[in-house]
C-alpha positions as CSV (number, residue, x, y, z in Angstrom):
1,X,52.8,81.8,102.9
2,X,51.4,79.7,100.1
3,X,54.9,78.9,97.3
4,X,54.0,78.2,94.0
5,X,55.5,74.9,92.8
6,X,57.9,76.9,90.8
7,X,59.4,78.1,93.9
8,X,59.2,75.2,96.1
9,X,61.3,73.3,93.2
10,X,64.1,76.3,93.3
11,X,64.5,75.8,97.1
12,X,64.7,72.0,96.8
13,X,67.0,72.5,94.0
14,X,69.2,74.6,95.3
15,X,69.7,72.6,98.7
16,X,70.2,69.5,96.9
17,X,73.0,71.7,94.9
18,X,74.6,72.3,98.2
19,X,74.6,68.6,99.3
20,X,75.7,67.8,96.5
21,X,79.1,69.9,96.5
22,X,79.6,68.5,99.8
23,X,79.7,65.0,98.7
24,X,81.5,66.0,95.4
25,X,84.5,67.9,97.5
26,X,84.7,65.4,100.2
27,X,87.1,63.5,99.6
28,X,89.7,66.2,97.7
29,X,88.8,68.1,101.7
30,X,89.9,65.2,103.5
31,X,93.6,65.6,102.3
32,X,95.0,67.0,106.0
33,X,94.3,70.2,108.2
34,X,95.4,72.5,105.5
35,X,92.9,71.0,102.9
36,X,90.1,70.8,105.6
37,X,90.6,74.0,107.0
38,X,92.5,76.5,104.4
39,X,91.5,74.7,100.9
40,X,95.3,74.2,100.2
41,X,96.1,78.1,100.3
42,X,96.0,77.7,96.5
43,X,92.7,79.4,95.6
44,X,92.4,82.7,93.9
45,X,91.9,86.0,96.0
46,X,88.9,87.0,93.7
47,X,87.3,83.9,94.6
48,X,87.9,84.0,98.3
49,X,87.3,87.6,98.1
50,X,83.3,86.8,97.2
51,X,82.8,83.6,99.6
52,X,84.1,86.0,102.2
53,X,81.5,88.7,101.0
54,X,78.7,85.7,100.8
55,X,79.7,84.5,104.6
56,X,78.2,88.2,105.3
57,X,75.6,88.4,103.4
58,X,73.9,86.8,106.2
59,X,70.0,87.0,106.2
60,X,70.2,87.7,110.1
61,X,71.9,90.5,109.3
62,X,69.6,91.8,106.3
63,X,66.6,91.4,108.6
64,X,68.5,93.9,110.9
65,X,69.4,96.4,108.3
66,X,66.1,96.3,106.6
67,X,65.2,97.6,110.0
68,X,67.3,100.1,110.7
69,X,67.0,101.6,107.4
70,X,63.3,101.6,108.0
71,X,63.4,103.3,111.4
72,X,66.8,105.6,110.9
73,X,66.6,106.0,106.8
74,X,69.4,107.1,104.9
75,X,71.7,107.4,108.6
76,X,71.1,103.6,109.5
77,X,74.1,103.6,106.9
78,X,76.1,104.5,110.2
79,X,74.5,102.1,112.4
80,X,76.5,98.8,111.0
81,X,80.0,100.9,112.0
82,X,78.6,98.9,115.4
83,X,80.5,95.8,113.9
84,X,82.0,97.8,112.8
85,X,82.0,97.2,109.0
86,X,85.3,99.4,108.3
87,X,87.4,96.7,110.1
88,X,87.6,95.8,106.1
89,X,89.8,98.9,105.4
90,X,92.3,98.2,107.8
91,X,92.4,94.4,107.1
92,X,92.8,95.7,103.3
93,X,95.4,98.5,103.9
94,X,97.6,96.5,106.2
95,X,96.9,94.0,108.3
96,X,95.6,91.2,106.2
97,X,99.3,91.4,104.5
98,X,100.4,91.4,108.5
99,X,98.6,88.2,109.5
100,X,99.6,86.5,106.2
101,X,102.9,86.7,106.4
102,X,102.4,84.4,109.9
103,X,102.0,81.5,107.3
104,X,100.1,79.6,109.9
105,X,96.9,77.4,110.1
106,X,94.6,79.4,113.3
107,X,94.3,82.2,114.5
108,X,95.6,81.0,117.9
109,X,98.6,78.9,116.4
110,X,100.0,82.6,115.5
111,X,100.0,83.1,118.9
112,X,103.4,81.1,119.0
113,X,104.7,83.8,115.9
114,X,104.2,86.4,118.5
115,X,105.2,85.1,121.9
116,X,107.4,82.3,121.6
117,X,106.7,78.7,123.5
118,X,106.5,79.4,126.6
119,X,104.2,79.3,129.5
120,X,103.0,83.0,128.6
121,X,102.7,82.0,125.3
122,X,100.3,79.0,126.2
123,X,98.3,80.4,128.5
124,X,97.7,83.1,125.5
125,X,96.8,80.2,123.0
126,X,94.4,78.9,125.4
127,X,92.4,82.8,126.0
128,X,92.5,82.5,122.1
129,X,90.6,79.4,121.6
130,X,88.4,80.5,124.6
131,X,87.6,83.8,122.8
132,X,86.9,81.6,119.0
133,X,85.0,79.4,121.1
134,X,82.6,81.7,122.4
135,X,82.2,83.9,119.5
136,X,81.3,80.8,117.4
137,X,78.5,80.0,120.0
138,X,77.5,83.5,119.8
139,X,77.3,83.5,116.3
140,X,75.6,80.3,115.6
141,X,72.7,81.6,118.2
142,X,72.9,84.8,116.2
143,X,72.0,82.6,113.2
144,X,69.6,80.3,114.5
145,X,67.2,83.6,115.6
146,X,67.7,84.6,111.9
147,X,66.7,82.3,110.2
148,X,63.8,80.7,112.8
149,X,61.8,84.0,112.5
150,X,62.7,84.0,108.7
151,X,61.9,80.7,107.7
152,X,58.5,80.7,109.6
153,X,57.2,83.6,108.2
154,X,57.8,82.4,104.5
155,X,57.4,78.9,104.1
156,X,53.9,77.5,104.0
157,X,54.5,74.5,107.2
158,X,53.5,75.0,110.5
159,X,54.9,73.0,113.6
160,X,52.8,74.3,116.2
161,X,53.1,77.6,117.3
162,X,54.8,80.5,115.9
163,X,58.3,80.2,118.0
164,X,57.6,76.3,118.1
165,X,57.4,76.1,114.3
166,X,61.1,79.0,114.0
167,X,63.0,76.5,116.2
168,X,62.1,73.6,113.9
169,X,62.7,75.8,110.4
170,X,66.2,76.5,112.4
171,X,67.1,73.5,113.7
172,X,66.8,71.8,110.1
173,X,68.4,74.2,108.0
174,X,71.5,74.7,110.2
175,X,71.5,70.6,110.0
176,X,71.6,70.9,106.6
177,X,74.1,73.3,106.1
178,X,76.0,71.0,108.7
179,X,76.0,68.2,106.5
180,X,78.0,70.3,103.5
181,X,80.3,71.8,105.7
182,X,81.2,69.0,107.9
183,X,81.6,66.8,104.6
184,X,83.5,69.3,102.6
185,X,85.8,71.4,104.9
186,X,87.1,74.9,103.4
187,X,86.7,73.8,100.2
188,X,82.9,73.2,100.1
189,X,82.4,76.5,102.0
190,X,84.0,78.5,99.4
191,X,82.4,76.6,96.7
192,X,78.9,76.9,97.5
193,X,79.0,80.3,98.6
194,X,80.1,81.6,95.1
195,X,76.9,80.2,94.2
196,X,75.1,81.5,96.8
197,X,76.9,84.9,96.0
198,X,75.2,84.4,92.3
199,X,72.2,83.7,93.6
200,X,71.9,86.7,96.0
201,X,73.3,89.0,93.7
202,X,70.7,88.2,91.4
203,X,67.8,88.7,93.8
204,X,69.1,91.8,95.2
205,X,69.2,93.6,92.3
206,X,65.7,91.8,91.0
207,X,64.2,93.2,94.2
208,X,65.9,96.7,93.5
209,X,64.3,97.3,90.3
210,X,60.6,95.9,91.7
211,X,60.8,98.6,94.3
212,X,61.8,101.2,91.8
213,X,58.9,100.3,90.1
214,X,55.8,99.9,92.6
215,X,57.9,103.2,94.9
216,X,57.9,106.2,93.8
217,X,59.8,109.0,96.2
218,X,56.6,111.0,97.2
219,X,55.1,108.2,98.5
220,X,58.6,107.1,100.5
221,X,58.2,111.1,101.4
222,X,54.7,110.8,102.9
223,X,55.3,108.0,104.9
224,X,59.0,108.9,106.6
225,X,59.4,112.2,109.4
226,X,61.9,114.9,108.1
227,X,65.2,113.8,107.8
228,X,64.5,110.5,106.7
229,X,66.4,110.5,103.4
230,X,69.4,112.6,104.7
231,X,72.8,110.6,105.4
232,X,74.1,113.5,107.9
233,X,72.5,114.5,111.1
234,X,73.5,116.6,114.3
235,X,74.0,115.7,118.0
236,X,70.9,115.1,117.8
237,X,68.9,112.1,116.0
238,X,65.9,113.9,115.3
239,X,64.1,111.1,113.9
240,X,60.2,111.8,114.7
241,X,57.8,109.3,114.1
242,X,55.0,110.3,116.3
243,X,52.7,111.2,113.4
244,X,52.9,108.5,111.5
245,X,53.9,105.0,113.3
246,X,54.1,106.2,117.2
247,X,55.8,102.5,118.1
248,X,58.4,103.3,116.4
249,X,59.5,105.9,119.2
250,X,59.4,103.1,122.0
251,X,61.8,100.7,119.6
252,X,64.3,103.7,119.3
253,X,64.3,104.1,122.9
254,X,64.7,100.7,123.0
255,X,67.7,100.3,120.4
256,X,70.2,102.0,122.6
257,X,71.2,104.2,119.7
258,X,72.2,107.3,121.5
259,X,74.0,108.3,124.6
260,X,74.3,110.9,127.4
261,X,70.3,111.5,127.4
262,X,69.5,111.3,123.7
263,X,72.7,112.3,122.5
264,X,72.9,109.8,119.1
265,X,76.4,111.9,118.2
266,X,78.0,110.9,121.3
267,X,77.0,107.0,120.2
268,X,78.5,107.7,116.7
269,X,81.9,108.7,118.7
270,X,81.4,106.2,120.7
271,X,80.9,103.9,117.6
272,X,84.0,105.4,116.1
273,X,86.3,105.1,119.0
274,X,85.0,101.2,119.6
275,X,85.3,100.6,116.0
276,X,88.8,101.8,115.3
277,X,90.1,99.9,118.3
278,X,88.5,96.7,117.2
279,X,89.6,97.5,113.3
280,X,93.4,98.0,115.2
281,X,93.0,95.0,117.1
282,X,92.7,92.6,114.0
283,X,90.4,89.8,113.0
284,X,88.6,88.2,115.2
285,X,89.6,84.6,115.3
286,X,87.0,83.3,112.8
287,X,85.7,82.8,109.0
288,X,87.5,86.2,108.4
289,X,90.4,85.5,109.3
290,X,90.4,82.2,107.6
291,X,90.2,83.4,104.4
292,X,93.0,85.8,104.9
293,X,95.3,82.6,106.4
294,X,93.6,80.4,103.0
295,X,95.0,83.1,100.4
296,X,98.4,82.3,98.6
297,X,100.2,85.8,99.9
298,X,100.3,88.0,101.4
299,X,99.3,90.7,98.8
300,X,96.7,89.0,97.6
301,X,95.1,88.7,101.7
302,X,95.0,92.4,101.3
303,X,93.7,92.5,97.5
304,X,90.9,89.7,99.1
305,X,90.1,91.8,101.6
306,X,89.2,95.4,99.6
307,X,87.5,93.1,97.1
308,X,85.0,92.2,100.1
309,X,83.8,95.7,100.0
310,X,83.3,95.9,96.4
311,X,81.6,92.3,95.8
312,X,79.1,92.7,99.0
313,X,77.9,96.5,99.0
314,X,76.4,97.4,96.1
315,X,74.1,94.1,95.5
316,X,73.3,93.5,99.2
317,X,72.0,97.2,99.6
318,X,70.2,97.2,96.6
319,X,68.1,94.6,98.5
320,X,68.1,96.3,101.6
321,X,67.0,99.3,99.8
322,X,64.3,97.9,97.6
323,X,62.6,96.0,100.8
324,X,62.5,99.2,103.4
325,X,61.4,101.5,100.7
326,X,58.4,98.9,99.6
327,X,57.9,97.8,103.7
328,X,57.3,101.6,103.8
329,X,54.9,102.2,101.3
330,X,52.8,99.1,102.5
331,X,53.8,97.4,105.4
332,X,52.9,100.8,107.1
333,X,49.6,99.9,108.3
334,X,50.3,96.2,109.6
335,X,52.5,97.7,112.0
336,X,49.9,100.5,113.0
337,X,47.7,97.2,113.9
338,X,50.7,96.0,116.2
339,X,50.2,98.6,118.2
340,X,52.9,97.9,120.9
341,X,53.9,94.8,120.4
342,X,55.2,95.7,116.6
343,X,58.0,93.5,115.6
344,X,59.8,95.5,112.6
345,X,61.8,92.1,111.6
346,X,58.8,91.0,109.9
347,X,59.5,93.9,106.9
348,X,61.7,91.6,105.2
349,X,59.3,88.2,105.3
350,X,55.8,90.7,104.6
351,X,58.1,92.9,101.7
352,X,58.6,89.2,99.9
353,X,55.2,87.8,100.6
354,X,53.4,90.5,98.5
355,X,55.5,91.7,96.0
356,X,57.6,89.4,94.6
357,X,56.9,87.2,91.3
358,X,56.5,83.6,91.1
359,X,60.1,82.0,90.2
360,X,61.9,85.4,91.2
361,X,60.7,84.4,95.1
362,X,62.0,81.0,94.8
363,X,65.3,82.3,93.5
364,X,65.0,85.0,96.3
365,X,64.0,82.4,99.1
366,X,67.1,80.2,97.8
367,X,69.0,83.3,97.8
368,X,68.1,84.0,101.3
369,X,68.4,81.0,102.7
370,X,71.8,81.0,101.3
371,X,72.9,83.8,102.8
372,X,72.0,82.1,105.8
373,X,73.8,79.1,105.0
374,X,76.7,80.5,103.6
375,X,77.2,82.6,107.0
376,X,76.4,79.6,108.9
377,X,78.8,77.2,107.2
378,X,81.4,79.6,107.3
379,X,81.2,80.2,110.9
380,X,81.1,76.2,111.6
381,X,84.4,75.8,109.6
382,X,85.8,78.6,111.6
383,X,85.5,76.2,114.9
384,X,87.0,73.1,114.6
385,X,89.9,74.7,113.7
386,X,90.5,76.0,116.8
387,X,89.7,72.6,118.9
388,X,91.6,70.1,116.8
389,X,94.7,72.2,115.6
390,X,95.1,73.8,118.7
391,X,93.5,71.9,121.7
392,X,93.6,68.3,120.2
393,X,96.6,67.9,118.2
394,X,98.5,70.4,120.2
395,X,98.3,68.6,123.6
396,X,95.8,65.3,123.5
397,X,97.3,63.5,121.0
398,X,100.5,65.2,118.7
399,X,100.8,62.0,116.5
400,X,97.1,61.5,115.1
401,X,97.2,61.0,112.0
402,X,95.1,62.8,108.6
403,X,92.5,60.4,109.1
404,X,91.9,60.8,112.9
405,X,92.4,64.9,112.5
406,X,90.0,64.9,109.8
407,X,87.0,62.2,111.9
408,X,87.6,65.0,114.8
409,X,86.7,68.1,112.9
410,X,83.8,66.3,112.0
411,X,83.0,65.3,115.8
412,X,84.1,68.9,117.2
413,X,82.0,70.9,114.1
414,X,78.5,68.6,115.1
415,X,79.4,69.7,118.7
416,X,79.5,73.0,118.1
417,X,76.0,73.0,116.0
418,X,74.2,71.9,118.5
419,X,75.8,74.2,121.3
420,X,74.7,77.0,118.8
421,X,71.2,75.5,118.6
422,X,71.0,75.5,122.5
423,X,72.2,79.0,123.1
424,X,69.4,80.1,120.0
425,X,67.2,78.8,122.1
426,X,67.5,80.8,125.3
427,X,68.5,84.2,123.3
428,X,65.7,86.4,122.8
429,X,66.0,88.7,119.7
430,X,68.3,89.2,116.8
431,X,69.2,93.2,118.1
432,X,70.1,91.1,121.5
433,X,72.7,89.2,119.8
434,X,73.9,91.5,117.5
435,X,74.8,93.9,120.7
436,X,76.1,91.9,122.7
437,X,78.8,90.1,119.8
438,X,79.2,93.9,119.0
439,X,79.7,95.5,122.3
440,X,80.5,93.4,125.1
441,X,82.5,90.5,123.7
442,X,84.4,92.4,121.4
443,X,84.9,95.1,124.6
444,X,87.0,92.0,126.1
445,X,88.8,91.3,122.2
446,X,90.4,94.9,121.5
447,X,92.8,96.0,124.1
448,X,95.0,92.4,124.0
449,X,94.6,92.1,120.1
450,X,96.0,96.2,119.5
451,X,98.8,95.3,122.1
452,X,100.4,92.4,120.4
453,X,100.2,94.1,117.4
454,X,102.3,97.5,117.8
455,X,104.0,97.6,121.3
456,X,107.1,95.4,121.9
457,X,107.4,95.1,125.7
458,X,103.6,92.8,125.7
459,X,103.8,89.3,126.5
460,X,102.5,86.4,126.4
461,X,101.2,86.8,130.1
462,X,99.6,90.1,129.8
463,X,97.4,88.7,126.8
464,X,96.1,85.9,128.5
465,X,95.3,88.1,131.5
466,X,93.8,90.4,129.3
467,X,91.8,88.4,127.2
468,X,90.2,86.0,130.1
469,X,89.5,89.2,132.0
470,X,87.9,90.7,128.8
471,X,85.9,87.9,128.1
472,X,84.3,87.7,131.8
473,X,83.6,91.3,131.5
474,X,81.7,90.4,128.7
475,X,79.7,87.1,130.2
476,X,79.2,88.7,133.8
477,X,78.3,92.2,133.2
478,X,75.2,91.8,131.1
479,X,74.0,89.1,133.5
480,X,75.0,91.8,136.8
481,X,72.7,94.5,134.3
482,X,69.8,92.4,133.6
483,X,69.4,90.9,137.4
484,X,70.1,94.4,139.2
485,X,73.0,93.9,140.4
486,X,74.6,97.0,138.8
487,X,72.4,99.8,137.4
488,X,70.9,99.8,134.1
489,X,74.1,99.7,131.6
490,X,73.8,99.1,127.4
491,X,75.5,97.6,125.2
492,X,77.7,100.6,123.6
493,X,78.0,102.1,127.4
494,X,79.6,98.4,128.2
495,X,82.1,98.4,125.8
496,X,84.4,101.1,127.5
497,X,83.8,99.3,130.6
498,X,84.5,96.1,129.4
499,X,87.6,97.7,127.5
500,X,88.7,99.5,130.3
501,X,89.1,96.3,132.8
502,X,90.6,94.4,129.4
503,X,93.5,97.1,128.8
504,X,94.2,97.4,132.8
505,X,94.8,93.2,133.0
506,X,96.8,93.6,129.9
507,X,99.1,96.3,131.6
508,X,99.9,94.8,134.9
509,X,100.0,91.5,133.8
510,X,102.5,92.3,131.3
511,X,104.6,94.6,133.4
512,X,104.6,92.5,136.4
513,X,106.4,89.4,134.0
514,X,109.6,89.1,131.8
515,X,109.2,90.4,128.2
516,X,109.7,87.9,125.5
517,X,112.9,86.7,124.6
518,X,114.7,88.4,121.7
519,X,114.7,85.6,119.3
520,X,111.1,85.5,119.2
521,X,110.2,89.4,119.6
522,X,112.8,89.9,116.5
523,X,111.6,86.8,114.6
524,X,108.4,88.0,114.7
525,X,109.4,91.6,113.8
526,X,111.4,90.9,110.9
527,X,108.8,88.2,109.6
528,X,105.5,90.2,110.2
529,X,107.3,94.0,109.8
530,X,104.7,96.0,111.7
531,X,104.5,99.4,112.1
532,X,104.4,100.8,115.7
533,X,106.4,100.8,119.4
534,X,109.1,98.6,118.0
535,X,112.4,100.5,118.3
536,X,114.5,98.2,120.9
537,X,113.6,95.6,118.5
538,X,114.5,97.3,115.4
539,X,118.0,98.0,116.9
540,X,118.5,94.3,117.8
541,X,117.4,93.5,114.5
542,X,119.7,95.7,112.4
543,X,122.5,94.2,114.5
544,X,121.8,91.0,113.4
545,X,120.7,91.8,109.7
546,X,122.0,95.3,108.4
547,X,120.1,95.0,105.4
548,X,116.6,94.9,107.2
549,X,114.4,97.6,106.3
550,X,111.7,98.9,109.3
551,X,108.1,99.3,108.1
552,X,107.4,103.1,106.8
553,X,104.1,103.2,106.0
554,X,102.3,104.3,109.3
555,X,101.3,107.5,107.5
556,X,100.5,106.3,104.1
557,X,98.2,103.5,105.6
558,X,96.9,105.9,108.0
559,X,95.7,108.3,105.3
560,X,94.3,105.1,103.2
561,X,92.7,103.9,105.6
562,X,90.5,107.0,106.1
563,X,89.8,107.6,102.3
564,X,88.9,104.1,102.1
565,X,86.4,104.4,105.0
566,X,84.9,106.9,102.7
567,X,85.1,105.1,100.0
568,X,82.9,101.7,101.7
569,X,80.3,104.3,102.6
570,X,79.7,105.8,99.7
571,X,79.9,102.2,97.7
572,X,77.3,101.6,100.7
573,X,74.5,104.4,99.6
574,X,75.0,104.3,95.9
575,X,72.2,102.0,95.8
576,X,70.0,103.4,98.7
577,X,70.4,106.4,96.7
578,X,69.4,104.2,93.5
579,X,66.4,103.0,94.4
580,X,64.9,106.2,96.8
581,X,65.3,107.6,93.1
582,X,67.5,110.5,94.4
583,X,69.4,110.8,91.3
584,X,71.6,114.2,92.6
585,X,72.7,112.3,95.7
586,X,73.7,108.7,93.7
587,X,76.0,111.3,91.6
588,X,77.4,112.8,94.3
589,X,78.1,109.2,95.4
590,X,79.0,108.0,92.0
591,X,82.0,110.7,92.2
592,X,83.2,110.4,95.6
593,X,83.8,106.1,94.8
594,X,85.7,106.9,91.3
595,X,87.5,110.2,93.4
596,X,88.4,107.6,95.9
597,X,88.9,104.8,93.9
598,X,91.3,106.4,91.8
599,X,93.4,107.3,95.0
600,X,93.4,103.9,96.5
601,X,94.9,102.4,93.3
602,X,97.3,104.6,93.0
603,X,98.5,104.7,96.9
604,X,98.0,101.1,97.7
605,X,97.1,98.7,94.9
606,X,100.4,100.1,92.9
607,X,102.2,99.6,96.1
608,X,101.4,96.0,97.1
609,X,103.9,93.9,97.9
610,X,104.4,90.5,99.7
C-alpha cells in the first residue's frame, strides 16, 4: 500500500509519542513492585477504566470481528461470548470488589489470602504462575499473528515474501512496544493507552460515518443471504451464502460454530454454560486483573470494571461496523477471485486501503497499531509480575532490593517477548489462537478458580491438582486431536472435556487432604465476604466477631448480573445498528441501554460500597 507522507508522519509521530512516555515515566516506575507493577494504586478508576478498555481494543481481535460480522452479520454479536465478553458483568457486580479487598500485588500472591502458607498453598501459587505463564505466551502469539498479517498488508515495505515480510512487521513492533513497557512499568501502560484510546476512538467513529456514507442498506441487502441483519436466530444458523460468495460455506464449516451436526443453538448453550463458569471463576491472572489489584478500592475495582463496557463498545463497533458493511459492498468480488483459498482477515487491511482519506488513514493506522500495542504492552506488564513477585522474590532471593526487583522485570518481560515471538511463529491463524485461549486453556482455568471462590471445604491441594491437570488437558489434547490420536474434537467440544478432568482433580484432590486451617478460611471470609457454601465458616466467624455481617447479595447480584448482560449487548449493536442505517432497531437498542441503565444505577451503583 502506497502512505501519503501525511500518514507516514502520523505513524512516526505517534511511535515516537509512545517512546517518549516511556522514557518520561521511567524513572517515577522504578519506585518498587507496586510502582512497576500497580502504578501506586493511586490512579483514578475512570482512567484505569479506559486503558483497560484500550488493552482490548486489540487489532487481532478487530480483524476477527470484522470477520465474523461479515460471515454471521448482526448474530456474530454472540460469537465474542466465546471469551466470553460478559466476564465484565460479573467482575463489575461483584467480584472486582471481591479480589480488591485481597489488597495484594498478583494474582497468585492472593493465593496465600485464600489458603494459608502451607504446602497446599504453595503448590497452588506455583499452578498459578504456570497458568499466567502460559496464557501470556498464548497471548503474545495471539498478537504477533495480528499484527504480522496486519502490518504487511498496509504498509508500503516488503521483506521478502508475504509471511517473511508479517514476521518482520511483527517482530519490530512488539520490540517497540517492548521498549515503553519494559522502561515504564504500569504507569507507561496506562499512560499511553489513554492516548491510544483517543486515538482509536476517533478513527472508529471516522470510519463509521465513511461507511454511512459510501453504504447504503440495499446494497448491504444485496450482497448478504436472509437473515443477515437479524440479531436472533433458531437452532439453526441458517446463514446461506451459496449464491453469493460459496467459500464462505467451507470457512463456516471450518469455524466450529455449531454443534451436534449443525446445531449453532447447542454452541450458543454451550457458549453460555462455558462462559458463565469462566465469568464465576474470576479473572484470569493477567492485564485484567491488574487493573482491578491497581485501583484505590474496592468500589471503585467494580465502578472500573462497568466503565470498561461503556468506554470500549460503542467506538470499537462503530469500526467494526463501518469496515464489514464497506468489505461487503466492495471487497465482495476479491474474495470471489480467492476461490478457495479466501482469507476473510484481509477485510479489514482492503476496507482501509480504498476508502479511507489521506491524514484520517494515518490517524487510523496509528490507531490500529495502537490497539495492537496497547494490548501488547498490557499483556507484557501482566508477566513479570508473576516471575519476580512470586517466583524470584518469593523463593530465589527474598532480600533483593528495589533496584535488583526492578533490573529483573526488565530481564523476565524481554524473556517473555521473545517466547511470544517464537510461539507466533509456529501458530498458524488468528481463529487458531483465539480458540484454543478460549476453549481449551480456559477449560483447565474454571473449575479451580469457581471452587476457591464459593465452597469452603477446597484447599490448597485440590487447586493445584486441579489447575496442573486442567492445563495439560489443555496442551495435550489438541496435540492427541491434531496427530490422531483421539478422534476429530473442536475447540468448544474440548472445553467440557477439558473442564470435566479439571473439576474431577479438584474434587479428589481436595477431599483426599485436610481442609484449611480456620484462621485462614475465616481470615479470608471476613476480609473478602463472599457469597456462597460458607456456613461452617460463618459460624466460626460470628464466634469470634458477633458483629460480622455474612454477604446477602447472592440474589441481587444474580439478577444484575443478567440485566447487565443485556445491557453490554445492546451497548454492543447500537452502533452496528447505526451504521446498517436500521434506524427502528438502534431505538429499540437505544431504550433497552437507558431501561437498563437506569436499573443498574439504582441496584448497584447506589449500593457500592468498599
Amino acid at each position: 500500500m502506497d502512505l501519503h507522507i501525511v500518514d507516514v508522519l502520523i505513524i512516526v509521530a505517534y511511535i515516537a509519542a509512545t517512546i517518549f512516555i516511556g522514557l518520561y515515566i521511567r524513572k517515577r516506575a522504578a519506585k518498587n513492585l507496586n510502582s512497576y507493577f500497580l502504578g501506586d494504586k493511586n490512579m483514578p478508576w475512570y482512567i484505569l477504566g479506559v486503558s483497560n478498555a484500550s488493552g482490548m481494543f486489540d487489532i487481532t481481535g478487530t480483524m476477527w470481528l470484522v470477520y465474523i460480522m461479515f460471515v454471521y452479520g448482526v448474530k456474530s454479536a454472540f460469537l465474542p461470548w466465546v471469551w466470553p465478553i460478559f466476564n465484565q458483568i460479573f467482575l463489575m457486580m461483584f467480584l472486582s470488589a471481591w479480589l480488591r479487598r485481597s489488597n495484594v500485588l498478583t494474582g497468585a500472591e492472593w493465593i496465600t489470602t485464600r489458603f494459608g502458607k502451607n504446602i497446599g498453598s504453595t503448590l497452588s501459587h506455583i499452578s498459578v504462575v504456570v497458568f499466567a505463564l502460559v496464557s501470556v505466551i498464548g497471548f503474545l502469539a495471539y498478537d504477533f499473528q495480528g499484527i504480522g498479517k496486519f502490518a504487511a498488508t498496509i504498509l508500503p515495505w516488503s521483506f521478502g515474501g508475504e509471511q517473511a515480510t508479517a514476521n518482520i512487521y511483527a517482530i519490530i513492533f512488539m520490540g517497540v512496544t517492548s521498549f515503553y513497557v519494559i522502561a515504564g512499568g504500569m504507569f507507561s501502560v496506562v499512560f499511553t493507552e489513554v492516548l491510544q484510546f483517543i486515538i482509536m476512538t476517533i478513527a472508529s467513529i471516522a470510519v463509521g460515518i465513511i461507511a454511512m456514507m459510501k453504504v447504503s442498506p440495499q446494497m448491504v441487502a444485496r450482497l448478504v443471504p436472509e437473515g443477515w441483519g437479524n440479531l436472533f436466530f433458531g437452532w439453526q444458523l441458517k446463514m446461506d451464502w451459496s449464491n453469493l460468495v460459496p467459500s464462505v460455506m467451507d470457512k463456516i464449516a471450518a469455524d466450529d460454530y455449531t454443534l451436534f451436526g449443525g446445531m449453532f443453538g447447542a454452541f450458543f448453550m454451550m457458549m453460555m454454560f462455558k462462559g458463565i463458569l469462566i465469568s464465576m471463576a474470576g479473572p484470569a491472572p493477567n492485564y485484567d486483573m491488574q487493573r482491578i489489584l491497581a485501583t484505590k478500592s474496592p468500589k471503585d475495582a467494580g465502578k472500573m470494571s462497568g466503565f470498561v463496557s461503556v468506554a470500549l463498545f460503542f467506538p470499537r463497533y462503530m469500526m467494526i461496523a463501518g469496515l464489514t458493511v464497506l468489505a461487503i459492498a466492495f471487497f465482495t468480488p476479491e474474495l470471489l477471485k480467492m476461490g478457495s483459498h479466501v482469507d476473510f482477515e484481509q477485510i479489514l487491511p482492503f476496507a482501509i486501503k480504498n476508502f479511507i482519506p489521506v491524514g484520517l488513514t494515518g490517524i487510523l493506522l496509528a490507531g490500529l497499531l495502537s490497539a495492537f500495542m496497547s494490548t501488547f504492552a498490557a499483556t507484557v506488564n501482566a508477566a513479570p509480575a508473576y516471575v519476580v513477585n512470586d517466583i524470584y522474590k518469593r523463593y530465589i532471593k527474598p532480600d533483593a532490593s528495589n533496584k535488583q526487583l526492578i533490573r529483573m522485570s526488565y530481564i523476565i518481560s524481554l524473556v517473555f517477548v521473545i517466547l511470544g515471538i517464537v510461539f507466533g511463529f509456529m501458530s498458524e491463524s488468528i481463529n487458531q489462537v483465539t480458540l484454543w485461549i478460549t476453549s481449551a486453556l480456559w477449560g483447565g482455568y474454571a473449575a479451580p478458580n469457581v471452587l476457591k471462590w464459593y465452597w469452603w471445604r477446597f484447599n490448597g491441594h485440590g487447586y493445584f491438582w486441579g489447575m496442573m491437570s486442567g492445563i495439560l488437558g489443555a496442551i495435550i489434547l489438541p496435540a492427541a486431536n491434531r496427530f490422531g490420536v483421539i478422534p476429530p474434537v473442536n475447540a468448544m467440544e474440548s472445553f467440557p472435556i477439558i473442564f470435566g478432568i479439571s473439576f474431577f482433580g479438584s474434587i479428589i484432590a481436595t477431599l483426599l487432604s485436610k481442609p484449611e486451617e480456620d484462621s485462614v478460611l475465616i481470615g479470608f471470609y471476613s476480609r473478602v465476604r463472599p457469597w456462597g457454601f460458607w456456613k461452617p465458616i460463618h459460624d466460626k466467624t460470628m464466634a469470634i466477631n458477633p458483629d460480622f455481617r455474612a454477604n446477602k447479595d447472592f440474589k441481587r447480584d444474580m439478577i444484575n448480573v443478567v440485566v447487565g448482560i443485556v445491557w453490554q449487548t445492546a451497548l454492543l449493536v447500537l452502533p452496528v445498528f447505526l451504521v446498517l442505517k436500521n434506524y427502528s432497531s438502534f431505538a429499540i437498542a437505544a431504550v433497552v441501554v437507558l431501561l437498563t441503565s437506569l436499573f443498574i444505577k439504582l441496584n448497584w451503583w447506589d449500593k457500592l460500597k468498599d
